[in-house]
C-alpha positions as protocol buffer text, in pm:
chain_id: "A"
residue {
  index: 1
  type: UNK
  ca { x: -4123 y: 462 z: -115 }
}
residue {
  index: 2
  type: UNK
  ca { x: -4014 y: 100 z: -189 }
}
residue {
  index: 3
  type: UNK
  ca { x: -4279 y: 84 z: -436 }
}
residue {
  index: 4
  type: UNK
  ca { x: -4143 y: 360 z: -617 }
}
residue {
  index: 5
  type: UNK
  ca { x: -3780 y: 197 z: -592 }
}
residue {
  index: 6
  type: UNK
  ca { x: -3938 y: -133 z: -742 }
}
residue {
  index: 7
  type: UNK
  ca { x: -4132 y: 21 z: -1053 }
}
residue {
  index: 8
  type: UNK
  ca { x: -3824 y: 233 z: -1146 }
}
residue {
  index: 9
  type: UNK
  ca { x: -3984 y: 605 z: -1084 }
}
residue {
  index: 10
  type: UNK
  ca { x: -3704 y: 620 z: -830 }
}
residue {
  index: 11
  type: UNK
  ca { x: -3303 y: 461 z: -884 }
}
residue {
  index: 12
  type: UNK
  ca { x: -3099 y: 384 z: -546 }
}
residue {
  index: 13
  type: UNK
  ca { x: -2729 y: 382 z: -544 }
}
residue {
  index: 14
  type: UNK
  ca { x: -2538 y: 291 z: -303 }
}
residue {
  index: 15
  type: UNK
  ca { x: -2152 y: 433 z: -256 }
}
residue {
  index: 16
  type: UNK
  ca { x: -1910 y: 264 z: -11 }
}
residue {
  index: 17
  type: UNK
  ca { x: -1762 y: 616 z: 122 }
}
residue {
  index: 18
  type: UNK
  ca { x: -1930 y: 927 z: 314 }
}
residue {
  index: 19
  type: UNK
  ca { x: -1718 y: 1143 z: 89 }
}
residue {
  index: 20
  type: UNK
  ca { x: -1830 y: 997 z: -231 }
}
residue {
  index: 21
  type: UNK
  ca { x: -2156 y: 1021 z: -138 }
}
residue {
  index: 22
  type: UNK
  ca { x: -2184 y: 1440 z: -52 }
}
residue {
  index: 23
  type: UNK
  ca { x: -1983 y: 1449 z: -364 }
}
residue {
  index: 24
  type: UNK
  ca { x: -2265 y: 1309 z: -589 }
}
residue {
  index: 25
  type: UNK
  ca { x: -2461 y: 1537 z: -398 }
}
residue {
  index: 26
  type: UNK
  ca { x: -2306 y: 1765 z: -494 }
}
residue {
  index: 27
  type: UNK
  ca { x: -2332 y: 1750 z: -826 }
}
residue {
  index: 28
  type: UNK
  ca { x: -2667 y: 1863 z: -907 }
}
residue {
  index: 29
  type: UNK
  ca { x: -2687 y: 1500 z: -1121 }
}
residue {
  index: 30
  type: UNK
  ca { x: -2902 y: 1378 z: -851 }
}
residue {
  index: 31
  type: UNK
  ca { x: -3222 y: 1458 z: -615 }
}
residue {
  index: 32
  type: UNK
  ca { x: -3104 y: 1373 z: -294 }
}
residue {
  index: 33
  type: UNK
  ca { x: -2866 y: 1181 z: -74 }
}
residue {
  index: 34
  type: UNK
  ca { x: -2938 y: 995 z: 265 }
}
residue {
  index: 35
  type: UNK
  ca { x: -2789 y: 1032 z: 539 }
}
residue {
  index: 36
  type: UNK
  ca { x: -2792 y: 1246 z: 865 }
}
residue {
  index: 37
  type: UNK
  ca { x: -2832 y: 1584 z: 849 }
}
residue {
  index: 38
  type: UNK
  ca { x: -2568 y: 1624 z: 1137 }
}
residue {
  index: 39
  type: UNK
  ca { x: -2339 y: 1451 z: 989 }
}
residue {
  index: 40
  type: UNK
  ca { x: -2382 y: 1598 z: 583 }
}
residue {
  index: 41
  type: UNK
  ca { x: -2329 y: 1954 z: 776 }
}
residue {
  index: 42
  type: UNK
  ca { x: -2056 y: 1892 z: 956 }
}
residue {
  index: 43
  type: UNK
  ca { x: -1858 y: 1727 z: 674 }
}
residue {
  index: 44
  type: UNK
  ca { x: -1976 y: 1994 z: 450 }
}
residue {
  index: 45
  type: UNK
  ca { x: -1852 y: 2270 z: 733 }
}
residue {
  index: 46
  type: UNK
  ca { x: -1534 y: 2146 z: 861 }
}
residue {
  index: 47
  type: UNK
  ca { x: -1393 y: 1920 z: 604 }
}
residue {
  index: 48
  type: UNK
  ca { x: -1504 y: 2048 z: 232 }
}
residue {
  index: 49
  type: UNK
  ca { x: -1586 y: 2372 z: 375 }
}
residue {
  index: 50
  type: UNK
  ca { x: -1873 y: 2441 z: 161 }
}
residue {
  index: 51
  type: UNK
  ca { x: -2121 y: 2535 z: 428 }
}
residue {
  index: 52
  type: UNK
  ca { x: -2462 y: 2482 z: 300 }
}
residue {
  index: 53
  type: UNK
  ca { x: -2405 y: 2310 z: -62 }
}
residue {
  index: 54
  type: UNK
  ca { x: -2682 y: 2083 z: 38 }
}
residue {
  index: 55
  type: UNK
  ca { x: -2989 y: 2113 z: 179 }
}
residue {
  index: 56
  type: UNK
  ca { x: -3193 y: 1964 z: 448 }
}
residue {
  index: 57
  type: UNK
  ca { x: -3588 y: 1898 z: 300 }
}
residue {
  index: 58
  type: UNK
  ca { x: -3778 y: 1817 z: 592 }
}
residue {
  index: 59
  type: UNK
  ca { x: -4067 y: 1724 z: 297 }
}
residue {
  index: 60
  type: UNK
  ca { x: -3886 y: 1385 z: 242 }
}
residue {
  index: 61
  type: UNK
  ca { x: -3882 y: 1107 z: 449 }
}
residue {
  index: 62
  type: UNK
  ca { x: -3630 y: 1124 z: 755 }
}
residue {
  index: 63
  type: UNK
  ca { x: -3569 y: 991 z: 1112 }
}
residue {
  index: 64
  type: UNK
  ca { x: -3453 y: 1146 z: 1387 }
}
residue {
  index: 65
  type: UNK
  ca { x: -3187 y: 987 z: 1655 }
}
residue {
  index: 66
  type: UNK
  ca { x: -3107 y: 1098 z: 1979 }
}
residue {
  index: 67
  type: UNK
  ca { x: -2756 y: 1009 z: 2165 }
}
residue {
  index: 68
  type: UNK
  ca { x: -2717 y: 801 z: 2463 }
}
residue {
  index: 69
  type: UNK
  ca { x: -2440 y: 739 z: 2706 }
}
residue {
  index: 70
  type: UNK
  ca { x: -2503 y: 409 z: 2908 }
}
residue {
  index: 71
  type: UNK
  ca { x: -2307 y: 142 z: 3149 }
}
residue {
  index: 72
  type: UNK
  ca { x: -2367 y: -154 z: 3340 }
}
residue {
  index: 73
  type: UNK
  ca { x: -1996 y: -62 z: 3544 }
}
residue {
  index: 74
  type: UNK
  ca { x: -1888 y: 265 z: 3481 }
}
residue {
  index: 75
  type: UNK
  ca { x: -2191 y: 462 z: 3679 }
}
residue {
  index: 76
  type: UNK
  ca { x: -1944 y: 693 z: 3808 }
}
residue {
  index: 77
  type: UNK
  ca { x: -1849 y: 798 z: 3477 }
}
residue {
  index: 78
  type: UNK
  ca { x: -2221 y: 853 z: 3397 }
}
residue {
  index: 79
  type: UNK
  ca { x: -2256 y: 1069 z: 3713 }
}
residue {
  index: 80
  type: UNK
  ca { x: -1948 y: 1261 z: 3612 }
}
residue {
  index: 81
  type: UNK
  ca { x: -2053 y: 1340 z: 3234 }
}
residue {
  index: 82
  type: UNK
  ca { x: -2433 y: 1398 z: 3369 }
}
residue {
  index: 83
  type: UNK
  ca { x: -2242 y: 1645 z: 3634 }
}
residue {
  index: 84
  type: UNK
  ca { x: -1995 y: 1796 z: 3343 }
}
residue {
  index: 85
  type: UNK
  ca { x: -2331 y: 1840 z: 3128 }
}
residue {
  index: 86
  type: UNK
  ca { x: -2469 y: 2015 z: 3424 }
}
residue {
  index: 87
  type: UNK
  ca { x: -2203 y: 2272 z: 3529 }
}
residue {
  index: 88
  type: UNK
  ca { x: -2107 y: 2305 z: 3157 }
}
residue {
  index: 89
  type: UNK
  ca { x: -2430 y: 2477 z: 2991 }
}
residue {
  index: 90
  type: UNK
  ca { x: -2257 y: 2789 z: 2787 }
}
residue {
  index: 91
  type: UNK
  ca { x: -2016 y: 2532 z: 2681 }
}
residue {
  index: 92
  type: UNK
  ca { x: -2273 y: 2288 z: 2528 }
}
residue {
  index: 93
  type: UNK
  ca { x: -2495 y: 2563 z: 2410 }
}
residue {
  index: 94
  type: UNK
  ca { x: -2179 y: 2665 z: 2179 }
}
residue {
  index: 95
  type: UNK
  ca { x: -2065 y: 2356 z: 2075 }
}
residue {
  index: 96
  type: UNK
  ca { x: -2438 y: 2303 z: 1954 }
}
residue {
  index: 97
  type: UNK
  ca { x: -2442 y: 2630 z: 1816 }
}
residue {
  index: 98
  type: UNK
  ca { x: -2103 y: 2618 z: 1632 }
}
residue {
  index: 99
  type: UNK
  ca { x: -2163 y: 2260 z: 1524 }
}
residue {
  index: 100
  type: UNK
  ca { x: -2563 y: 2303 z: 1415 }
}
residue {
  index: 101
  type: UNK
  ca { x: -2693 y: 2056 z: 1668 }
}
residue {
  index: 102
  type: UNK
  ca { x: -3032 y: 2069 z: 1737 }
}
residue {
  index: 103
  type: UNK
  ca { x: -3132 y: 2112 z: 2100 }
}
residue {
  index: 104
  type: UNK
  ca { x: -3334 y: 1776 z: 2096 }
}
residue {
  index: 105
  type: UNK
  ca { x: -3285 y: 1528 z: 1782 }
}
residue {
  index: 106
  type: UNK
  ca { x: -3638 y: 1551 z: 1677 }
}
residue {
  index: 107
  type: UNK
  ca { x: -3645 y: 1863 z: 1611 }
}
């Protein structure tokens, strides 16, 4: 890929705002944007609401992140999320469901 950036077969451009960016992605003047799928639906959902303008293309290059809640003092409040988590399934499955979270973040 940085090859391709440094012969010219592919042009970067950066953009200092999330919005500006799903705008030029929207477009159709360009191939793709970066950035996480989670994020480019939920913008595209809740705040442009144009569900779907973009697609995901697994064929490119992506990573995948997962989310972690961590403390060296607060390991009550870990217990007590872990617990919510626990006695809060339906809840979490439709959160995940209404926002398009995957069950694990490789997937």
């Amino acid at each position: 890929m940085r090859q391709k950036i440094n012969n010219g077969t592919i042009r970067v451009y950066q953009e200092d705002s999330f919005s500006k960016v799903i705008g030029l992605g929207m477009t159709g003047h360009y191939d793709a944007i970066y950035a996480s799928p989670i994020v480019i639906n939920y913008y595209l959902d809740e705040i442009v609401h144009k569900p779907g303008a973009l697609v995901f293309d697994r064929k490119l290059p992506f990573e995948s992140n997962d989310f972690s809640l961590s403390s060296i003092r607060q390991g009550e409040v870990i217990k007590q999320f872990n617990e919510f988590l626990e006695k809060n399934q339906p809840l979490i499955i439709e959160l995940k469901r209404k926002y398009r979270l995957p069950e694990k973040a490789a997937q």
